[in-house]
C-alpha positions in Angstrom: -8.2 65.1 -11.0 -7.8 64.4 -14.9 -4.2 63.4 -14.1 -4.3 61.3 -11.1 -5.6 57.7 -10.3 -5.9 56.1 -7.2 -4.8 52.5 -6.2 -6.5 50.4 -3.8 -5.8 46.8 -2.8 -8.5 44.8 -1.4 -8.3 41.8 0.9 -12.1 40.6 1.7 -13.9 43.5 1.7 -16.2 45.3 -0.7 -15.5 47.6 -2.8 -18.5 49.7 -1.5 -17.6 49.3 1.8 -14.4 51.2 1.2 -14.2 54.9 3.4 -12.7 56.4 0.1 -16.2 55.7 -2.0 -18.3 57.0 1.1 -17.0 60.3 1.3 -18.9 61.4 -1.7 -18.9 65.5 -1.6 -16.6 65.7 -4.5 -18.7 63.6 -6.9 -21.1 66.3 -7.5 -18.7 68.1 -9.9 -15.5 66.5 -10.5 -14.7 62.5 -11.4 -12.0 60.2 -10.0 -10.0 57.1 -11.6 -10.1 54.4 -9.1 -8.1 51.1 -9.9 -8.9 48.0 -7.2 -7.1 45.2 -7.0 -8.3 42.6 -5.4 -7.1 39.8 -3.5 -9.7 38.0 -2.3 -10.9 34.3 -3.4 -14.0 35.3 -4.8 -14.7 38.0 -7.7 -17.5 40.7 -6.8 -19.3 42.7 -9.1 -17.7 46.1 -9.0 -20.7 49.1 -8.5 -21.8 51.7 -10.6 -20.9 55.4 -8.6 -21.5 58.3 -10.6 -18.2 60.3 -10.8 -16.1 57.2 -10.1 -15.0 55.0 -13.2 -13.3 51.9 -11.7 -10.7 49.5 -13.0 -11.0 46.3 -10.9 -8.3 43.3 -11.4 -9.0 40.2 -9.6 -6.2 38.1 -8.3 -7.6 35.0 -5.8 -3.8 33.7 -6.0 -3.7 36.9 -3.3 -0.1 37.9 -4.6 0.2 40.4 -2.6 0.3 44.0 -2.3 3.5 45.1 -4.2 2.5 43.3 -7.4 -1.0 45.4 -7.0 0.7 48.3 -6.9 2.9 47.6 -10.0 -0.2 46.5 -11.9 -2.1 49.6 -11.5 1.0 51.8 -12.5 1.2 50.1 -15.2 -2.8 50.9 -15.9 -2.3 54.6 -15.3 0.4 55.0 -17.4 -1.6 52.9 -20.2 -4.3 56.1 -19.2 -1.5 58.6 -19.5 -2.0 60.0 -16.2 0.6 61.6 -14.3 0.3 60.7 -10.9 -1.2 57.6 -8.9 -2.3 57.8 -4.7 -2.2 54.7 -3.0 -4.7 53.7 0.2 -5.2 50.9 2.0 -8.7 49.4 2.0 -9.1 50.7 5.4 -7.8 54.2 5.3 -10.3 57.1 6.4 -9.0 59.0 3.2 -11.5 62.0 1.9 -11.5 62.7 -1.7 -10.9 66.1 -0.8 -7.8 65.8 0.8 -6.6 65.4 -3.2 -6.6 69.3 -3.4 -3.8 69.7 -0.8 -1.9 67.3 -2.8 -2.0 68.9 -6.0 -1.2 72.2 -4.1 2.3 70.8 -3.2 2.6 68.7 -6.4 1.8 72.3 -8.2 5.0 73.8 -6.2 7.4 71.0 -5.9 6.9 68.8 -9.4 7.9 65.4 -10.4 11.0 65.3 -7.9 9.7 64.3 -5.3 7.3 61.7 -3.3 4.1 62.8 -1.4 3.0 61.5 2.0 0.4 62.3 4.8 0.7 62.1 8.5 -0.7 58.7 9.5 -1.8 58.4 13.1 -3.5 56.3 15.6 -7.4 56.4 16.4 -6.7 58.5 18.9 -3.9 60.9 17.9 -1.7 60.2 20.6 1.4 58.7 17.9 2.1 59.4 14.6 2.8 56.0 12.5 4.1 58.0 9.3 6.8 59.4 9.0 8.9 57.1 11.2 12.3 56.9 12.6 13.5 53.2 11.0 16.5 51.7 12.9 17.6 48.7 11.6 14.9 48.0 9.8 12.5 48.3 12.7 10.2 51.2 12.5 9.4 53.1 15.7 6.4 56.0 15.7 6.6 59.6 16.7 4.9 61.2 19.3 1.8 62.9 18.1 2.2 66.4 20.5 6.4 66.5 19.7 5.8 66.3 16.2 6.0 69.3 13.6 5.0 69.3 9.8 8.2 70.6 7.4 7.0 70.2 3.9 10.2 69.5 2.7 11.2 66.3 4.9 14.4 64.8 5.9 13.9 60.9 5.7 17.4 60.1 7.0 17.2 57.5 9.4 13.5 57.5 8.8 10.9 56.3 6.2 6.9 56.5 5.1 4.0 53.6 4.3 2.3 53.4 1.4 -1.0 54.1 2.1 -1.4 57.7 1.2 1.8 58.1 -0.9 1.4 59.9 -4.3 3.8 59.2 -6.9 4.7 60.8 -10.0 4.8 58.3 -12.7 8.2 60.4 -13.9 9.4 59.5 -10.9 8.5 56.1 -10.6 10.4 55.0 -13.6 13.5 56.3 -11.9 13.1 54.5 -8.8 11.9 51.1 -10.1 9.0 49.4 -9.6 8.1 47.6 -6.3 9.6 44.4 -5.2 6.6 41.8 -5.9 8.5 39.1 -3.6 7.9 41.5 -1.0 4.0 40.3 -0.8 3.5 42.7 2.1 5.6 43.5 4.9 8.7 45.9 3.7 6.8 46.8 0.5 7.3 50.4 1.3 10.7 50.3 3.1 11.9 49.0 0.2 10.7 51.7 -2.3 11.3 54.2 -0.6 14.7 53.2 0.4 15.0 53.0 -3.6 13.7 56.4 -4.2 16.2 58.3 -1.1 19.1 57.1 -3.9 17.5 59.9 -5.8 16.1 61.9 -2.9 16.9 62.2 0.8 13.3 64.4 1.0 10.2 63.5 0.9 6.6 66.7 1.0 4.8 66.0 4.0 1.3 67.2 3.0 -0.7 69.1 5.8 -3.5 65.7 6.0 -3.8 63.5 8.7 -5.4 60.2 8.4 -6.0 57.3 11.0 -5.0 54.1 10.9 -3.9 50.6 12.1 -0.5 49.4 12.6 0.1 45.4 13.2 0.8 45.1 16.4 -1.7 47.7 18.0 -4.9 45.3 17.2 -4.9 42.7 20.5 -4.1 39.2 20.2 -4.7 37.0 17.7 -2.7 34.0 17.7 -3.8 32.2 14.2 -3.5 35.8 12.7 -0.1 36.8 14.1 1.3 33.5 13.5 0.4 33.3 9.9 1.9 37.0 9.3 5.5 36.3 10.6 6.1 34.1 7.8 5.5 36.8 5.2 7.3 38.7 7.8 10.2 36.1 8.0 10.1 36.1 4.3 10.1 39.3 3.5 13.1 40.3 5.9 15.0 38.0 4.1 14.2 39.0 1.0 14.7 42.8 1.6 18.3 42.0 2.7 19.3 40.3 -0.8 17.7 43.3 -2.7 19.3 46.3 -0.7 22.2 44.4 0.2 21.7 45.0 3.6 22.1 42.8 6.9 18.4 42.5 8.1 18.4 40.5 11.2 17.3 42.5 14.1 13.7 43.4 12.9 12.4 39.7 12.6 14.7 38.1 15.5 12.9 41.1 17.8 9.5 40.9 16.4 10.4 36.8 17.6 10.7 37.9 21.0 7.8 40.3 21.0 5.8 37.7 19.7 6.9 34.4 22.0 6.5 36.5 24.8 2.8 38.3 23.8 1.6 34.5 23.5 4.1 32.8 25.8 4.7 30.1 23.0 7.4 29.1 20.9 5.9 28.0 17.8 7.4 31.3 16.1 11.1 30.3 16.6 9.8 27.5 14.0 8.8 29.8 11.8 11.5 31.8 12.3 14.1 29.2 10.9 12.5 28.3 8.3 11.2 30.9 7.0 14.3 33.3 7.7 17.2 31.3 8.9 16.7 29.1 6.1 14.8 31.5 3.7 12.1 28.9 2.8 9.8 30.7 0.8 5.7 31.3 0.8 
C-alpha cells in the first residue's frame, strides 16, 4: 500500500469514529496513508493507530468537499504516491477491499478510474454506477444489475466515495471544481475524465451507503442543502457548458411537495435563477 493514500473528508465526526479505522485486520502487517480533511468548526486531536500515519488539515471555513479532495492530491503527490482512494466519513469501507483494487489497477494501469458498487442498507438498489439524465441521477436495481469490469459510463456516471485515481491520470483530467462545495463534485469530474475515457473498472466490492433523499424528513436539513444544490447546478452548467435546469427545478418539486411548503421556490430563484452565491 506504499503507493496509495486515502482521502477522507470529515464533517462533525471523529476521526476514530470513522468505519475505515475500525476495520483494523490489515494493521497487523502492512501500513496505510490516511489524509483527513476536516470541515468541522472545531480542531480535534488526531489519534495515534499503529499502522496508520495520518495527515489531518483543518478547515472550520467548511469549504467543502472538492477543495478537500484537491488538497490531499496535492499531499500525495508531495509523498510521491501513485494513487489516492477517496471515502466518505460514513462509508463501511474495509481496508481489505484495497487488494481487489490493486488487482485491477495491476491489469488495467494509469488509464483508467476505479469505482465500487455502492448500495443501499439493504441491497435492494445500486446508487453507483448510475444512469444520469439530465443531470439527475437515477439508481439501478440491485437483482438486474451485472459487474463488467470494463464499464460503459455513457449516459451514466459514479460518486466519489470509493473512486481510486491515478495521480497520472488526474493531471489529465484537472482537478476538481472547488465552487462545486458538494453536490455535482463527482459529476463534474467524471464528466471531465469520459473526454479521455468513456470506461470506467468496476471493482468486484460492494459497499453501503446513504443517498440524500433516502434519510426521512428533515426540513432545516433539506432546506439548507438546496442552496448548495441550487448553487452548484448553476455553477456546473457554466463549467461544462451545459443547460442544467431540470435537476434543481425537479428536486423543487420533490421537495415543496415532501414538506407541502414553498419556501424552496425562494431559494430556488435566488440561488439558481439568479445564481446568488453561498
Amino acid at each position: 500500500m506504499n503507493n496509495l493514500m486515502l482521502i477522507v473528508v470529515l464533517y462533525n465526526k471523529k476521526i476514530s469514529e470513522l468505519p475505515v479505522i475500525m476495520h483494523r485486520s490489515f494493521i497487523k502487517e502492512k501500513s496505510i496513508d490516511i489524509f483527513v480533511y476536516d470541515n468541522s468548526a472545531e480542531l480535534q486531536n488526531v489519534p495515534e493507530i499503529a499502522g496508520v500515519t495520518f495527515y489531518y488539515v483543518h478547515d472550520k471555513s467548511n469549504a467543502g468537499v472538492s477543495k478537500a479532495y484537491n488538497v490531499g492530491i496535492q499531499k500525495a503527490q508531495e509523498l510521491q504516491k501513485d494513487l489516492v482512494l477517496i471515502l466518505d466519513q460514513d462509508t463501511n469501507f474495509s481496508l481489505e477491499y484495497i487488494e481487489k483494487y490493486m488487482q485491477m489497477y495491476n491489469i488495467y494501469g494509469n488509464n483508467f478510474l476505479y469505482a465500487p458498487i455502492v448500495c443501499n442498507e439493504n441491497m435492494t438498489k445500486v446508487y453507483s454506477p448510475a444512469t444520469l439524465i439530465n443531470f439527475v441521477g437515477k439508481a439501478q436495481l440491485f437483482e438486474d444489475f451485472k459487474i463488467i469490469e470494463q464499464y460503459d459510463l455513457t449516459d451514466k456516471s459514479v460518486i466519489n466515495s470509493g473512486l481510486m485515481i491515478p495521480l497520472e491520470l488526474f493531471e489529465k483530467i484537472g482537478e476538481y471544481n472547488e465552487k462545486l462545495k458538494l453536490d455535482f463534485s463527482d459529476i463534474y469530474f467524471i464528466e471531465k475524465y469520459k473526454e479521455l475515457n468513456s470506461k470506467i473498472i468496476l471493482v468486484d466490492v460492494y459497499l453501503k451507503h446513504s443517498i440524500s433523499g433516502d434519510e426521512g424528513k428533515d426540513f432545516d436539513r433539506e432546506y439548507n442543502r438546496f442552496k448548495y444544490y441550487c448553487n452548484s447546478a448553476k455553477e456546473i452548467g457554466k463549467a461544462l457548458k451545459k443547460r442544467v435546469f431540470w435537476s434543481p427545478f425537479r428536486r423543487l418539486l420533490r421537495l415543496s411537495l415532501k414538506y407541502k411548503n414553498l419556501k424552496f421556490l425562494t431559494i430556488f430563484y435566488h440561488y439558481y435563477l439568479r445564481g446568488q452565491e453561498i
